[in-house]
C-alpha positions as a Markdown table, in Angstrom:
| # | Residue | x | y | z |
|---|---|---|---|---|
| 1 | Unk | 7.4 | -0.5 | -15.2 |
| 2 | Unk | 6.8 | 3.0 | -14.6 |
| 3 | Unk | 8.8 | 5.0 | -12.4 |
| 4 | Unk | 6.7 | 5.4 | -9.2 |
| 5 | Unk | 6.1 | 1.4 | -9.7 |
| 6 | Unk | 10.0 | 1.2 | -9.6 |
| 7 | Unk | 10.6 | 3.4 | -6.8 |
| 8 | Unk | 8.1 | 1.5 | -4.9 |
| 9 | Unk | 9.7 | -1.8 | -5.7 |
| 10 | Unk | 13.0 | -0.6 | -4.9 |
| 11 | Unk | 11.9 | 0.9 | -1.8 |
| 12 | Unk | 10.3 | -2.3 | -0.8 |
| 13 | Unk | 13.7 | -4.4 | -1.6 |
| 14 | Unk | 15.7 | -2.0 | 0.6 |
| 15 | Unk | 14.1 | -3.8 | 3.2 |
| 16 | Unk | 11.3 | -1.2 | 4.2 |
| 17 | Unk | 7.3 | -2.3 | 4.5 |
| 18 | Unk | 4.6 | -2.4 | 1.5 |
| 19 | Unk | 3.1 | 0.6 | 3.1 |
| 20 | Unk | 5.9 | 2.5 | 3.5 |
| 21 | Unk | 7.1 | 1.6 | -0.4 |
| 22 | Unk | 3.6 | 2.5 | -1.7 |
| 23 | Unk | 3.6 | 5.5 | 0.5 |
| 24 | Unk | 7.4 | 7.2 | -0.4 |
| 25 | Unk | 6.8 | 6.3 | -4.1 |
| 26 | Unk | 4.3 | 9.5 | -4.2 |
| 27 | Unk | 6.5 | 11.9 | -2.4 |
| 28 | Unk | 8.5 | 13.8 | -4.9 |
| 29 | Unk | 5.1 | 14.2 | -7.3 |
| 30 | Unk | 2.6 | 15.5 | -4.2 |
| 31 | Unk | 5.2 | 17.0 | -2.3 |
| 32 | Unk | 5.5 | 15.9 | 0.8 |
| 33 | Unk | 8.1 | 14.4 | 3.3 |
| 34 | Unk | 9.6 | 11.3 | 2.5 |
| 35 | Unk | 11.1 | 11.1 | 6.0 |
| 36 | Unk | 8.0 | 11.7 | 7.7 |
| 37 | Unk | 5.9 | 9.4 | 5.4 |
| 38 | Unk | 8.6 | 6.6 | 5.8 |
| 39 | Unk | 7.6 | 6.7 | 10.1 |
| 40 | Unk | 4.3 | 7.5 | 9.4 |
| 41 | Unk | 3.7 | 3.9 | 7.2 |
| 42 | Unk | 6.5 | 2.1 | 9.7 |
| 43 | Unk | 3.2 | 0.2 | 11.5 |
| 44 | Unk | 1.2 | -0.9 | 8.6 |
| 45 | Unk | 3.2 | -3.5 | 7.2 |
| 46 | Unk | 2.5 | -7.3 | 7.4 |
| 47 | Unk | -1.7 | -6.4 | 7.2 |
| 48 | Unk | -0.6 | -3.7 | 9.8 |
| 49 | Unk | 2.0 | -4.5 | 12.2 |
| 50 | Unk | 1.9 | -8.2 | 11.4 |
| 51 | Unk | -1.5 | -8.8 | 12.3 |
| 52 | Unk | -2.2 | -9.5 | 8.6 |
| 53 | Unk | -5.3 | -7.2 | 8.2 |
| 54 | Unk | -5.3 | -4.9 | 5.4 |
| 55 | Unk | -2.4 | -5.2 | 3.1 |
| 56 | Unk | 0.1 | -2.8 | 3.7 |
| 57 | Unk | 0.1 | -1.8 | -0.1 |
| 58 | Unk | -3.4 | -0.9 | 0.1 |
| 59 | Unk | -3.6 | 0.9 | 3.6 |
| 60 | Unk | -0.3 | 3.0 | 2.0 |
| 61 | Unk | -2.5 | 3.7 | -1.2 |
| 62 | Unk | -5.2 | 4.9 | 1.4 |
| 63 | Unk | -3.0 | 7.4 | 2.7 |
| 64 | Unk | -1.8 | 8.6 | -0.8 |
| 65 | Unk | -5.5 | 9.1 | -1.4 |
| 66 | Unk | -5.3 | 11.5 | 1.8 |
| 67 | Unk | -2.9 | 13.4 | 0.7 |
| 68 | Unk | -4.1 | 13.5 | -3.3 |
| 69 | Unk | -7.6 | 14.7 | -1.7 |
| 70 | Unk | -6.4 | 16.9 | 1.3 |
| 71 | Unk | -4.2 | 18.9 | -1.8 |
| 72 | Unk | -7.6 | 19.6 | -4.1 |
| 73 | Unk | -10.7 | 20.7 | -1.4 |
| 74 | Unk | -9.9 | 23.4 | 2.1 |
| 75 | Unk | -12.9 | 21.9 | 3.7 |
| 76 | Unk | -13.1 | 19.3 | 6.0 |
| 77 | Unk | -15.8 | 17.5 | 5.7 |
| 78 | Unk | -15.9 | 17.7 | 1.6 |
| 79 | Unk | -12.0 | 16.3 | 1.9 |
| 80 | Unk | -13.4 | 13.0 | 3.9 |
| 81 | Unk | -16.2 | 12.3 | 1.7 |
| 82 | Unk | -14.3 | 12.8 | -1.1 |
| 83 | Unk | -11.5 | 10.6 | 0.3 |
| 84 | Unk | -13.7 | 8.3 | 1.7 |
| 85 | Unk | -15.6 | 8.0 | -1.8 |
| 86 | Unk | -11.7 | 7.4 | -2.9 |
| 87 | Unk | -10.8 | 4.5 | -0.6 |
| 88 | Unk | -14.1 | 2.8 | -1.2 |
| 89 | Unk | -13.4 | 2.4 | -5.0 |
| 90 | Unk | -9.7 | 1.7 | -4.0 |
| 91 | Unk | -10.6 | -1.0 | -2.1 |
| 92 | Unk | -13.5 | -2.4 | -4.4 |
| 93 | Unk | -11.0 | -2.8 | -7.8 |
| 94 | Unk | -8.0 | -4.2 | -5.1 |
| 95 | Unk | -10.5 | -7.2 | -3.9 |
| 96 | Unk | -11.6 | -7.4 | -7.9 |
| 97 | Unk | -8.3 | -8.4 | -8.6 |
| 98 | Unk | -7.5 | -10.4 | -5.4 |
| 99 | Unk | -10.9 | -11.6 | -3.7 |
| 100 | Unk | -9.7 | -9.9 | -0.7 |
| 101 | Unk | -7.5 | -6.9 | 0.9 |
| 102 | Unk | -6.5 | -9.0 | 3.7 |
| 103 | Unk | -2.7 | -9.9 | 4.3 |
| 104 | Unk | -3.3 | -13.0 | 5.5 |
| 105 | Unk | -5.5 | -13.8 | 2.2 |
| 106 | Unk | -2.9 | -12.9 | 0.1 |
| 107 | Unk | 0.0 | -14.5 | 2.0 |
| 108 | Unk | -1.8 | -17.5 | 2.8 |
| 109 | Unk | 0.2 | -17.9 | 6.0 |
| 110 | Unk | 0.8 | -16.7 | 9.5 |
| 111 | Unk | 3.6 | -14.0 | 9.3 |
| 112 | Unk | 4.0 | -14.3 | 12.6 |
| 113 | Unk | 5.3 | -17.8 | 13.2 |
| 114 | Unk | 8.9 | -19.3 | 11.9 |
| 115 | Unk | 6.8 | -22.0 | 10.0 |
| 116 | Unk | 5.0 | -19.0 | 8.1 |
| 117 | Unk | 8.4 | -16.4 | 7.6 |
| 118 | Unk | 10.0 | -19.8 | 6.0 |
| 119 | Unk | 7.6 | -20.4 | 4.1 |
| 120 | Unk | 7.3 | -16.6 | 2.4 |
| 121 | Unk | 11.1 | -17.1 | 2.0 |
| 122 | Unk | 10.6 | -20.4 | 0.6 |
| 123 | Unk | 8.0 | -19.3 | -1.7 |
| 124 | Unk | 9.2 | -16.0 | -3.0 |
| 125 | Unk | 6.3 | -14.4 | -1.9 |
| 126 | Unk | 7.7 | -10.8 | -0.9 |
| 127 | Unk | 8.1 | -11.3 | -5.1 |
| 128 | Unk | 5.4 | -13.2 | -6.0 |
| 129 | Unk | 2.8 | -11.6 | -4.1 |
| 130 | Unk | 3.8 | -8.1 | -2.2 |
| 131 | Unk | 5.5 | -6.9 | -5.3 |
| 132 | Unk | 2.8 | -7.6 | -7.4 |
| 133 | Unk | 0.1 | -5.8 | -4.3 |
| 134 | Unk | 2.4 | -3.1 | -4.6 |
| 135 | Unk | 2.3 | -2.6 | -8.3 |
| 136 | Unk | -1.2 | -3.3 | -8.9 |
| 137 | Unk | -1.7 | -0.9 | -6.2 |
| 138 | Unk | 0.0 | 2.0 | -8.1 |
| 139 | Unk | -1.5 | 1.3 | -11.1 |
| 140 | Unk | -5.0 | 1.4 | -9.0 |
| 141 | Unk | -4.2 | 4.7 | -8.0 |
| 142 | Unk | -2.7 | 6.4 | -11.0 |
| 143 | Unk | -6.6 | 5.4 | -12.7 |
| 144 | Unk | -8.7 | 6.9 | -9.6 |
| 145 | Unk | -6.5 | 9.5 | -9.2 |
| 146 | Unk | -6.3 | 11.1 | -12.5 |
């Protein structure tokens, strides 16, 4: 594993969110506040907030691609195309890999139910799943980013 994959992973087994691991993983190498990132990301675990939309290791990757973008080009409108263009491709080689971006896809259950916490517990899939999102994600970005 390389080392933004393990501080990612380890942020994530601290206890923090997929976005929020994703997120903090890029802070030393773009610069930016950890702290800050860390309550900016807080929401968009569980598919964003538990409404298991868009996996939280993807919509943390988006905001990476912010920030990679925002650093390169001054002007507006050429740093959302740009980043837009970004996301897109993001987006289009996550759902190669796992058919979809959507929490709930992945997870395969309702995150916010006792039935469906049990059964991630049960299952291992903060491991089997998140991890892997997580990873995949980096390695995503560290290809469209470079």
């Amino acid at each position: 594993m390389k080392p933004t994959e393990e501080k990612a992973i380890a942020t994530f087994r601290s206890g923090l969110n997929c976005a929020q691991a994703v997120l903090t993983a890029y802070s030393d190498e773009m610069q930016f506040d950890n702290s800050l990132a860390l309550r900016i990301a807080c929401g968009f675990g569980g598919g964003m907030g538990r409404l298991q939309e868009k996996c939280g290791a993807v919509t943390g990757s988006f905001m990476v691609l912010g920030i990679h973008i925002c650093g390169k080009y001054s002007d507006n409108k050429e740093r959302k195309e740009k980043t837009y263009a970004m996301v897109k491709e993001f987006n289009r080689r996550f759902k190669e890999i796992y058919n979809s971006a959507d929490c709930i896809d992945l997870l395969k259950c309702d995150l916010n139910t006792n039935e469906g916490q049990q059964h991630v517990r049960d299952n291992n899939l903060h491991e089997v799943v998140c991890e892997k999102c997580i990873k995949d994600s980096i390695k995503i970005l560290r290809d469209i980013m470079h």
